[in-house]
C-alpha positions as CSV (number, residue, x, y, z in Angstrom):
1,X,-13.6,5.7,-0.6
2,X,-10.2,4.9,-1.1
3,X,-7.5,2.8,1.2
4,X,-6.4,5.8,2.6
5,X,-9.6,7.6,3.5
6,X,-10.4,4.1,5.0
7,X,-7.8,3.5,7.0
8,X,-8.1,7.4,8.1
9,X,-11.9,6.9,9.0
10,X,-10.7,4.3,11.6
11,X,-8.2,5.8,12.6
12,X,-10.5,8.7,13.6
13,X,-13.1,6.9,15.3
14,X,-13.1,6.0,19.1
15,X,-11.9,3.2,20.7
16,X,-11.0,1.5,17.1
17,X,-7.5,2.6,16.8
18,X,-6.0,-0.2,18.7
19,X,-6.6,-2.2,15.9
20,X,-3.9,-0.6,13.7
21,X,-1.7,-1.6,16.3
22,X,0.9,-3.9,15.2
23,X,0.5,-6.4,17.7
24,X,1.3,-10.0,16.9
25,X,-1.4,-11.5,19.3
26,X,-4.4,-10.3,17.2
27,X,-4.9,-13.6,15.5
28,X,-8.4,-13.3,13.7
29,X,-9.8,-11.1,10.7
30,X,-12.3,-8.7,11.8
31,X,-14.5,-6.8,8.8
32,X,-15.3,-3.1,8.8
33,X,-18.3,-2.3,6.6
34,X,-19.3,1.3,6.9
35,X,-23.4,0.6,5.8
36,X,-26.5,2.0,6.8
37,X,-27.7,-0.7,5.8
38,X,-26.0,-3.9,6.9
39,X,-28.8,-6.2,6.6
40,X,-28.5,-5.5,2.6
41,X,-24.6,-5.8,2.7
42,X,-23.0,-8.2,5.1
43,X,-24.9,-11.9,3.7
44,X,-23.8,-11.0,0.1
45,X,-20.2,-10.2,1.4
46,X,-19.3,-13.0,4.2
47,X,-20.1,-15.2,0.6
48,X,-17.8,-13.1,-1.1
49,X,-14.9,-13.7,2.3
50,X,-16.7,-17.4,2.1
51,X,-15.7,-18.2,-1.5
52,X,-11.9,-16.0,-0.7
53,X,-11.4,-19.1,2.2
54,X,-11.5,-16.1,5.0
55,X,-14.9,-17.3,6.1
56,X,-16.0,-20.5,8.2
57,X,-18.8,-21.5,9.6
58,X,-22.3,-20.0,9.8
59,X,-23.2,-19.1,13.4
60,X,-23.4,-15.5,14.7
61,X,-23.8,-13.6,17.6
62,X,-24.5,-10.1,18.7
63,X,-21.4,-8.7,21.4
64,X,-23.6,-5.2,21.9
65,X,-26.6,-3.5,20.6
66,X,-26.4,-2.9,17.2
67,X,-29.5,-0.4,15.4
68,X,-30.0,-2.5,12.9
69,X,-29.8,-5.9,15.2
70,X,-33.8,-7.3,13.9
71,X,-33.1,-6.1,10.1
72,X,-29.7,-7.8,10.4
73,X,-30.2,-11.0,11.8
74,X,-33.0,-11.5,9.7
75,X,-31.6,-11.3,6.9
76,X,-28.6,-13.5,8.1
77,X,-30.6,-16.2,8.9
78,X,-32.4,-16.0,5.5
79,X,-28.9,-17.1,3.8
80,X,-28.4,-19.8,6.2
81,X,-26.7,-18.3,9.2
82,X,-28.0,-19.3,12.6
83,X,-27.8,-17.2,16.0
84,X,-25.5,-18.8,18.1
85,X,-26.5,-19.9,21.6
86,X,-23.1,-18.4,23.4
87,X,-20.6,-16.4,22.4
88,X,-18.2,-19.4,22.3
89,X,-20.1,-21.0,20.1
90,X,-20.0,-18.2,17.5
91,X,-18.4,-18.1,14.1
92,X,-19.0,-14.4,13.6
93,X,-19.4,-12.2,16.2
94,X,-21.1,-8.3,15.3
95,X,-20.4,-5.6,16.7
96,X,-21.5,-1.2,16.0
97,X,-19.9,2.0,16.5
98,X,-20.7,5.2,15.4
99,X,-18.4,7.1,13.2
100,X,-17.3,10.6,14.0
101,X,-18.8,12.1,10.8
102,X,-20.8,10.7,7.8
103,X,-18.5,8.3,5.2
104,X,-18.5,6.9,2.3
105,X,-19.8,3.5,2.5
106,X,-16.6,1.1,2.2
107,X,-15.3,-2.7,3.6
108,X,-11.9,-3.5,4.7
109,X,-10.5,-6.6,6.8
110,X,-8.2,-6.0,9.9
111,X,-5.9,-8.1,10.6
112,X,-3.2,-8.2,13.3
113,X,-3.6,-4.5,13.4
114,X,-3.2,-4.0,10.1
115,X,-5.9,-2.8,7.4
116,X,-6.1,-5.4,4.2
117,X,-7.7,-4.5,1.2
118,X,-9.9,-7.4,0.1
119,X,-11.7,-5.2,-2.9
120,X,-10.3,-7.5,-5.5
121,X,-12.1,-9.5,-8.7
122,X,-16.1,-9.6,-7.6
123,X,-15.2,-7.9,-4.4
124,X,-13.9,-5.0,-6.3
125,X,-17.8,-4.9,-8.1
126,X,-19.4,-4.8,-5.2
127,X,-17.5,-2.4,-3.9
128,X,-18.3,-0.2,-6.4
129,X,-21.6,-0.7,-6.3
130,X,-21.9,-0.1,-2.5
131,X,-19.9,3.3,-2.9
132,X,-21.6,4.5,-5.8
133,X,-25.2,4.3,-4.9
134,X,-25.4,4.8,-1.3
135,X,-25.5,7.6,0.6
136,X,-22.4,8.7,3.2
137,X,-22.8,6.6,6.6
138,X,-22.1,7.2,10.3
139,X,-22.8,3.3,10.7
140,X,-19.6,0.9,11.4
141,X,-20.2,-3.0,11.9
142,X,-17.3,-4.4,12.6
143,X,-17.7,-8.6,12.2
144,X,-14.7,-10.7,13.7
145,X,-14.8,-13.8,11.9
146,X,-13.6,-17.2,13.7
147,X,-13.4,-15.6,17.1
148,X,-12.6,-18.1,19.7
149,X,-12.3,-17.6,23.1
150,X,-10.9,-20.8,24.9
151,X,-11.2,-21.3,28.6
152,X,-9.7,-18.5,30.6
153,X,-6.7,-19.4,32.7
154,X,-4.3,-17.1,34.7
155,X,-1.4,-15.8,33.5
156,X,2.1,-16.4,34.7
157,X,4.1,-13.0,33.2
158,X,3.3,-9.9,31.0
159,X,4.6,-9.4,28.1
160,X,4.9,-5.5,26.8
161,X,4.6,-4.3,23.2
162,X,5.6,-0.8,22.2
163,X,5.1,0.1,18.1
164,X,4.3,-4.0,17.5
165,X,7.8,-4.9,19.1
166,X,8.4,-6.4,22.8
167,X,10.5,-4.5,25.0
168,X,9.8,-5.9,28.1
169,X,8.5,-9.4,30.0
170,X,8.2,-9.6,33.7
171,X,6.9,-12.2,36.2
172,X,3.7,-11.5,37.6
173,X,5.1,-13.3,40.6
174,X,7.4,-10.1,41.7
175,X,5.8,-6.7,42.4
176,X,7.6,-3.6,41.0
177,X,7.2,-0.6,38.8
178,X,9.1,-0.4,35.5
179,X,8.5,3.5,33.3
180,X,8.3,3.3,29.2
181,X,8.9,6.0,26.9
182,X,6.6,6.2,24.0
183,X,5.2,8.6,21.4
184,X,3.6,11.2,23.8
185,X,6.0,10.5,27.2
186,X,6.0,8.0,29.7
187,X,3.8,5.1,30.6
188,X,4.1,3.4,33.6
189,X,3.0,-0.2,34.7
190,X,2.6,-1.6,37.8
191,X,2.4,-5.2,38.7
192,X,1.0,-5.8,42.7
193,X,-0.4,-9.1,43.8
194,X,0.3,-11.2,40.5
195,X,-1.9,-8.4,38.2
196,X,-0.7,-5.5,35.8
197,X,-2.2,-2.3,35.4
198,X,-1.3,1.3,34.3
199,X,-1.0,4.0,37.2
200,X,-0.2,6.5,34.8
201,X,0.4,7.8,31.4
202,X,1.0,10.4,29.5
203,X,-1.8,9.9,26.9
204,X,-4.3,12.3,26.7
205,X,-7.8,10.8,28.0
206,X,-5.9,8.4,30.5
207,X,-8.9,5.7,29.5
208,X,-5.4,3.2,29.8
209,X,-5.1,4.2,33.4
210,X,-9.2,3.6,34.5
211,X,-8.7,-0.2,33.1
212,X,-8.9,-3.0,35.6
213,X,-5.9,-4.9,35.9
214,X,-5.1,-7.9,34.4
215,X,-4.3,-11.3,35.1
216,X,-5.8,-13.9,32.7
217,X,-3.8,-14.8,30.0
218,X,-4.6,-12.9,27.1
219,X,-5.6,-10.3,28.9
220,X,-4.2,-7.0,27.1
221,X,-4.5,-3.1,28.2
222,X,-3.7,-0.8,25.2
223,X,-2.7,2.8,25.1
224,X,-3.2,3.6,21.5
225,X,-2.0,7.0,21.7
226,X,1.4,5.7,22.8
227,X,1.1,2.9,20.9
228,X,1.8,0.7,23.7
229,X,0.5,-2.2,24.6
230,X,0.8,-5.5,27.5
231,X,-0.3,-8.9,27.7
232,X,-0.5,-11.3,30.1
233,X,1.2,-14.5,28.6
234,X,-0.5,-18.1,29.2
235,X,-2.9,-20.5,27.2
236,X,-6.3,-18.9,27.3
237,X,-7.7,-15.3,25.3
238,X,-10.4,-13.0,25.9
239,X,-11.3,-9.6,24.7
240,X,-8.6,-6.6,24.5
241,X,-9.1,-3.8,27.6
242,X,-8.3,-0.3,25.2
243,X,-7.2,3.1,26.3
């Protein structure tokens, strides 16, 4: 698979595109491998990111259930990883979706919404290797490495990001209404009672527009379809909210 079939298989699958956002906030690396079998791939890779200085540390945790969880973390802690005992604790934190349709097994890095190609020198070889004997997979680990996620604290103003670029900041201390354009219409958001939310969009599932509102700083709703995206601003980070 080549960079562009890549980046078009994530593209394509659910609830990854806001990754190819251009948003400045996403500060850590997170690896796609497409595998069926992960337990076989990842150890031999994270040495390859290890030995590239991407990779630090050697404790791991689990965020959802992923099919090949036992095989995985077995094989994990037989090259010296250990499970973490909380998620702030964790150096690597894994993670599964399905794909849409069968691919061609592959690896790329994401970072700050933007695919980089890290199949260079022995990477490139096991690349190869990976792509050329094994079968198409509907199996997407996605392993964010260094995740961090400081103590939560509340947010003082939103920040709004439309294709990677602020357009807008507001106090979360003054209710109102403010309307965006984007790529497929108008998106609104709503701040009432010193949180932000989207009443309504014109994106196609309206997932945006179900999320909770936010009021923790780094707190972030995302409307990938309209490329759109707001933060709440402040000293703490926690997982995106994507629509």
């Amino acid at each position: 698979m080549d960079r562009r079939d890549f980046f078009k298989t994530i593209f394509a699958t659910p609830l990854l595109a806001p990754f190819l956002l251009d948003s400045p906030s996403t500060a850590n690396e997170e690896l796609f491998l497409i595998s069926d079998s992960p337990e076989t791939h990842l150890p031999p890779l994270l040495e390859g990111l290890r030995r590239q200085n991407r990779a630090h540390g050697r404790s791991y945790v689990f965020l959802d259930m992923h099919p090949q969880k036992t095989a995985l973390s077995q094989a994990l802690r037989a090259s010296g990883w250990t499970e973490a005992i909380s998620l702030q604790k964790a150096d690597l934190t894994l993670s599964f979706r399905p794909l849409q349709h069968p691919s061609p097994p592959s690896f790329m890095i994401v970072r700050a919404g933007k695919i980089v190609d890290i199949r260079t020198k022995e990477l490139f070889s096991f690349w190869k290797k990976l792509n050329e004997k094994h079968s198409p997979s509907s199996c997407l680990t996605i392993a964010a490495i260094q995740t961090r996620h400081p103590v939560s604290s509340p947010g003082t103003f939103v920040r709004v990001y439309h294709n990677g670029h602020v357009v807008e900041e507001a106090s979360l201390k003054k209710n109102g209404v403010q309307t965006f354009w984007a790529e497929r219409g108008k998106v609104t958001m709503k701040i009432e009672q010193e949180k932000a939310f989207i009443p309504s969009s014109s994106c196609r599932h309206k997932i945006c527009c179900s999320a909770p509102p936010v009021s923790i700083s780094g707190e972030r709703i995302v409307c990938a379809p309209n490329h759109f995206l707001l933060e709440i601003q402040g000293s703490g980070s926690i997982d995106t909210i994507i629509g």
